[in-house]
C-alpha positions in Angstrom: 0.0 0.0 0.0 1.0 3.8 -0.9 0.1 6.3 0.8 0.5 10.1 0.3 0.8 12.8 3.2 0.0 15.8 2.0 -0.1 19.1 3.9 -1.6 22.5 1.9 -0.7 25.9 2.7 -3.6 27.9 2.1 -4.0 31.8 1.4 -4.8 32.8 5.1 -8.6 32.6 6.0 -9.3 29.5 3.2 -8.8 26.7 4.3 -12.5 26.3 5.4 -13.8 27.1 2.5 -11.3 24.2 0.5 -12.8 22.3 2.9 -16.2 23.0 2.5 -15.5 22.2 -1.5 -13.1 19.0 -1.0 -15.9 17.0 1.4 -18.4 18.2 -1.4 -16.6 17.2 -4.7 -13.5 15.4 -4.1 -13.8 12.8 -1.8 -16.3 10.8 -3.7 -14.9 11.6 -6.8 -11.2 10.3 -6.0 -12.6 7.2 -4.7 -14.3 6.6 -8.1 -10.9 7.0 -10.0 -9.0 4.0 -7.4 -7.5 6.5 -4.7 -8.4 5.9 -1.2 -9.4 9.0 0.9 -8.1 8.4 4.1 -8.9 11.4 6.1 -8.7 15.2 6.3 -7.9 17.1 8.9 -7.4 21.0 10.3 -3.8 21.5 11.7 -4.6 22.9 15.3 -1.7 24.7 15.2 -1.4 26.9 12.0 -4.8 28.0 10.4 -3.1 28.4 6.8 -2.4 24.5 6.8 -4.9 21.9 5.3 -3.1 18.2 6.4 -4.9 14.9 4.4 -4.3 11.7 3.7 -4.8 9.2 0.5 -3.5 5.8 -0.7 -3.1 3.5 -3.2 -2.9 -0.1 -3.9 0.8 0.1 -5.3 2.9 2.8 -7.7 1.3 1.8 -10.9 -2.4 1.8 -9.3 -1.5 5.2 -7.9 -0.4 6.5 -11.5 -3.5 5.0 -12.9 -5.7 6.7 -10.2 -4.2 10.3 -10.6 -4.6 10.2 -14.3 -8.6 9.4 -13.8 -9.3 12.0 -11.6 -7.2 14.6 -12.5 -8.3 14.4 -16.1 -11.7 13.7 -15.5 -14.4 16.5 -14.7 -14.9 16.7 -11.3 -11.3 18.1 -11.2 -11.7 19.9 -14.2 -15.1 21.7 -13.0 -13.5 22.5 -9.4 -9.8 22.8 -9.9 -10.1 26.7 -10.2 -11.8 27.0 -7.3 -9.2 24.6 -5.5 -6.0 26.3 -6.8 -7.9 30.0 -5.5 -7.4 28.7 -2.0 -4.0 27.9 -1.7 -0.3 29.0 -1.9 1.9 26.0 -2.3 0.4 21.9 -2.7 3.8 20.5 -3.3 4.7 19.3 0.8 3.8 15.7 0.0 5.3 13.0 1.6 4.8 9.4 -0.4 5.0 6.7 2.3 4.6 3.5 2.5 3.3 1.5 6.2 5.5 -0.4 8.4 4.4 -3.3 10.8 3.3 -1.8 13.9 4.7 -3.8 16.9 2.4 -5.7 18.7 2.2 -3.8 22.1 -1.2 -4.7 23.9 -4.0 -2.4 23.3 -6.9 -3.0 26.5 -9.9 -4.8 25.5 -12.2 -2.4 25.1 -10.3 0.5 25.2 -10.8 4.4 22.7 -8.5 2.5 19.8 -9.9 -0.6 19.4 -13.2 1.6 19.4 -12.1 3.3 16.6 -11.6 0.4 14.4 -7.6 1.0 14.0 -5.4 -2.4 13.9 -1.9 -3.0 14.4 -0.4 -4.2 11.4 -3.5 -5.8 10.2 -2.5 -7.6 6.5 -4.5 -7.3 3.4 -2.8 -10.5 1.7 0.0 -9.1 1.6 -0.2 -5.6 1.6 -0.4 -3.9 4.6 -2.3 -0.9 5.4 -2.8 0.3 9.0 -5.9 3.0 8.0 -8.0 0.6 6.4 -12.0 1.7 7.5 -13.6 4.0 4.7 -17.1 4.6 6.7 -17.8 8.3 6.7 -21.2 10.9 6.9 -22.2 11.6 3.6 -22.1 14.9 1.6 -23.3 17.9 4.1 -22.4 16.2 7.6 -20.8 19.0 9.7 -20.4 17.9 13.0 -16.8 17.3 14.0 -15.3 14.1 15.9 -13.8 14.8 18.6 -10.6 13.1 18.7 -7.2 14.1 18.0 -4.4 12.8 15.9 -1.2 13.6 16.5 1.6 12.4 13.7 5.2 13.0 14.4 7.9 12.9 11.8 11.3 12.1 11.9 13.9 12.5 9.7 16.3 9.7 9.9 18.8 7.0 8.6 18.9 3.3 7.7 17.7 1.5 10.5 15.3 3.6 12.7 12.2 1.4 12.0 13.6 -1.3 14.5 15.1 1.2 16.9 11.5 2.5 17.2 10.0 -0.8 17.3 12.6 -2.0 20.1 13.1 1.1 22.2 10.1 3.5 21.6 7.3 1.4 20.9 7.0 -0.1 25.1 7.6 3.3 26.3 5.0 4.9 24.4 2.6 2.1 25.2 3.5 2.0 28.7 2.1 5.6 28.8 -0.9 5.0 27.1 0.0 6.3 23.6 0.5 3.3 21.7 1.4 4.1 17.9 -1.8 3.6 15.5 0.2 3.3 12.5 3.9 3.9 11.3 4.9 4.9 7.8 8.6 5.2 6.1 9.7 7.2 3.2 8.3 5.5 -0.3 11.7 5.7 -2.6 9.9 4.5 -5.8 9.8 6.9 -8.5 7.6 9.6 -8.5 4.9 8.0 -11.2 2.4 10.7 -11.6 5.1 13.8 -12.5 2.2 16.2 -12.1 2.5 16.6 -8.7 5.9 16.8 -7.2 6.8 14.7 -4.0 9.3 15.8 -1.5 12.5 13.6 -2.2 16.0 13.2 -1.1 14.9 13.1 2.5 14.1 9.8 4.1 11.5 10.3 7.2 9.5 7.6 9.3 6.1 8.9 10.6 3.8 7.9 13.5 0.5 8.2 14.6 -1.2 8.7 17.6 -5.1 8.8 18.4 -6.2 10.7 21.2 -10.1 10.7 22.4 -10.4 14.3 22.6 -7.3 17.1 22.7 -7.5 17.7 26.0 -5.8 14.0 26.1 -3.1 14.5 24.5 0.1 13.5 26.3 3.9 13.8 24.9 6.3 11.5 25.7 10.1 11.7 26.2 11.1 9.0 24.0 14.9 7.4 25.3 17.3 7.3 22.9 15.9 9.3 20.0 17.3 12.3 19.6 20.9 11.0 18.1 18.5 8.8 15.8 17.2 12.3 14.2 18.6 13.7 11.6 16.8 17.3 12.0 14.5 18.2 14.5 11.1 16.4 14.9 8.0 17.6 13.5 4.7 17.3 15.7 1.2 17.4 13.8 -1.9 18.2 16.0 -4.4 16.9 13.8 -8.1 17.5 14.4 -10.6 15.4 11.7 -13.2 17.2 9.4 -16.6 16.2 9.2 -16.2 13.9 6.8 -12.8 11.9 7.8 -13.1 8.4 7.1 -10.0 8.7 10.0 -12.3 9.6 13.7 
């Protein structure tokens, strides 16, 4: 599985209203072209950014996909309006999902709730955001959970540092990792939209009931593991995020 991260800076005051247009036009219309809409999401701490998610089966289905939708006329009737909101839609981060470790979740507990699994398998391609139930076109009230993603830049090798060393701690304090993603280093196969390359990164995610959960925690180990300092995303879902 593929997945893009892709984080929007938006001319200051739009990002609702790309919003409003994305859960109206896009969502159903990218899923009719191949591409998975994972979830969308406003940054909590910078109003100009518009963070969302997508995936694809593999490089060539992704290709495939983009060409649909992008020359199809949903995008062609709405792209205008799109483009108006935003200053840059190049910070994209192509990923691909890594095996979660298999720390204990409780029975019962706010993520097995949610429907998230740890390195659940389809065959054998894993992919960690798998539900696609959302509220249909016009739903506007707003979960109330939080996801926090943190990315690190890093080197060959961090995957099983994290696993090993990071994984128990953050479980241990009630902030178990809901899925883990590494740079993608295939080719860039849809040259329309630019990717962010020569950097490798590995990026996790947290899921937090409401905001006013949200814990940090001091991870042992990792800051001579980072190449550059660590990037913290406080991500709060839009109406319509499959991702809740």
């Amino acid at each position: 599985m593929i997945y893009e991260l892709r984080n929007y800076t938006m001319r200051p005051g739009r990002r609702d209203t790309l919003i409003e247009l994305f859960e109206r036009e896009f969502i159903e219309g990218q899923e009719a072209a191949g591409i998975g809409v994972v979830g969308q999401f406003r940054d909590l701490d910078d109003p100009n950014m518009y963070p969302w998610m997508r995936k694809f089966p593999d490089m060539e289905a992704r290709r495939a996909a983009l060409t649909a939708f992008y020359g199809g006329p949903i995008w062609k009737a709405n792209r205008d309006a799109a483009n108006a909101t935003m200053i840059d839609s190049d910070n994209v981060l192509l990923l691909r999902p890594v095996p979660v470790p298999s720390a204990d979740v409780p029975r019962g507990s706010a993520l097995r709730r949610s429907g998230l699994s740890h390195g659940s398998t389809a065959g054998s391609s894993l992919d960690p955001f798998s539900g696609t139930v959302r509220p249909p076109v016009g739903a506007t009230v707003l979960p109330e959970s939080l996801y926090v993603a943190m990315i690190y830049h890093v080197e060959d090798g961090f995957a099983e540092f994290f696993a090993k060393e990071a994984v128990p701690v953050l479980s241990e304090a009630g902030v178990p990792p809901v899925a883990c993603f590494e740079t993608e280093a295939a080719e860039n196969t849809f040259s329309a939209l630019p990717v962010r390359t020569g950097e490798q990164v590995f990026v996790w995610f947290a899921r937090f009931d409401r905001p006013s959960d949200e814990r940090d925690v001091a991870l042992p180990g990792l800051e001579s593991r980072l190449t550059s300092p660590p990037q913290r995303l406080r991500l709060a879902p839009t109406a319509r995020s499959a991702l809740r």
